[in-house]
C-alpha positions as CSV (number, residue, x, y, z in Angstrom):
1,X,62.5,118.3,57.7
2,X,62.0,117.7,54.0
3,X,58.6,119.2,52.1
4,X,58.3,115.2,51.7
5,X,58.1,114.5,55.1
6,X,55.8,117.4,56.5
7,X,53.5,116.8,53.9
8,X,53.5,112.8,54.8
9,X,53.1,114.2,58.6
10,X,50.2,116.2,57.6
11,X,48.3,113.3,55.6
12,X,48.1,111.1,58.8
13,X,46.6,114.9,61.0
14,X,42.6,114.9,61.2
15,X,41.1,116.7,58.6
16,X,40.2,120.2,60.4
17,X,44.0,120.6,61.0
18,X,44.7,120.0,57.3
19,X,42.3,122.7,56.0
20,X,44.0,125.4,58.5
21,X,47.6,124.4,57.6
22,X,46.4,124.7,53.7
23,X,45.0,128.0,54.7
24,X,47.3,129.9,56.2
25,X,49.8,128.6,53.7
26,X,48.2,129.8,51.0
27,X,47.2,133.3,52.8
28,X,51.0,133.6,53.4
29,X,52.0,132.8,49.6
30,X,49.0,135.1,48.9
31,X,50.6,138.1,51.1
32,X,53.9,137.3,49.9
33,X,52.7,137.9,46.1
34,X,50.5,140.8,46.4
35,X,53.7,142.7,48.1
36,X,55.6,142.2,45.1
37,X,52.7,143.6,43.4
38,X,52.4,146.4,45.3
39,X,55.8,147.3,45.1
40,X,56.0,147.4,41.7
41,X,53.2,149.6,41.6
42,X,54.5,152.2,43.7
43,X,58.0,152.0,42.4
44,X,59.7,151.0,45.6
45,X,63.1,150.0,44.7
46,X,63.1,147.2,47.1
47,X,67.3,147.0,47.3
48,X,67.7,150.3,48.8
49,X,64.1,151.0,50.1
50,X,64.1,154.4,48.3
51,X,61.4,155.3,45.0
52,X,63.3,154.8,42.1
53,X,64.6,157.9,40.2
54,X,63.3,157.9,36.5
55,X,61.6,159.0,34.2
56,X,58.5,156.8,34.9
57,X,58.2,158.4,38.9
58,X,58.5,162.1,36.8
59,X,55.4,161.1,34.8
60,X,53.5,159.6,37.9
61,X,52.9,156.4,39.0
62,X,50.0,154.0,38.0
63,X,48.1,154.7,41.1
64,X,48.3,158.4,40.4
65,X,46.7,157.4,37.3
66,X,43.9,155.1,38.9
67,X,43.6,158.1,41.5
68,X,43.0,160.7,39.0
69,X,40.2,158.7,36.2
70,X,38.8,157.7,39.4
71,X,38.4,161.8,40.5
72,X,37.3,162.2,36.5
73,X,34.8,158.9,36.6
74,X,33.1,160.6,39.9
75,X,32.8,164.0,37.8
76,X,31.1,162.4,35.0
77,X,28.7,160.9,37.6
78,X,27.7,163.7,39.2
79,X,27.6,165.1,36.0
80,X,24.8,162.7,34.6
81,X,22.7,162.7,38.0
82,X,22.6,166.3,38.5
83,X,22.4,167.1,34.8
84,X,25.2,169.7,33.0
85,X,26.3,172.8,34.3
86,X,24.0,175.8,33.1
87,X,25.7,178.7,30.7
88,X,24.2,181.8,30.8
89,X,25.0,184.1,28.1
90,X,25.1,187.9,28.1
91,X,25.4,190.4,25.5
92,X,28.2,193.0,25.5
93,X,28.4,196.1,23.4
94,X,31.9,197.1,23.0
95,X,31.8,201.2,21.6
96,X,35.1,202.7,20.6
97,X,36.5,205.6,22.5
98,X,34.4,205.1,25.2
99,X,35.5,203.6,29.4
């Protein structure tokens, strides 16, 4: 059956039928792309299904990355709710010769 023909079949199927053939295509071409995507992000070499050895998987991946500003954007907004950190200072005398 050609891409022709099926769609030709699918014109003359009521209209509900249409919308959940256009659907579920579409989520599969959806699923199909966003694998890809993902892959690349985590470095999945997908010939031998093993991370790739380079230099980019010594110096982290991007979702290391995302992980961490996403650790450092939480700090900074507990920082601003709960105000800074308090420094306390005290004074020491330092007197030679003496423990």
């Amino acid at each position: 059956m050609s891409i022709q023909s099926y769609i030709a079949n699918l014109k003359t199927r009521p209209d509900h039928v249409r919308r959940k053939t256009a659907f579920w295509w579409s989520f599969g071409i959806t699923a199909i792309i966003a694998a890809f995507y993902i892959g690349s992000i985590t470095g999945i070499n997908i010939q031998s299904g093993a991370a790739v050895a380079s230099i980019a998987d010594k110096a982290g991946s991007p979702v290391d990355s995302m992980v961490a500003g996403a650790g450092a954007l939480a700090d900074d907004i507990w920082t601003m709710i709960t105000g800074p950190k308090k420094v306390t200072y005290s004074e020491v005398q330092v007197t030679p010769g003496v423990k």
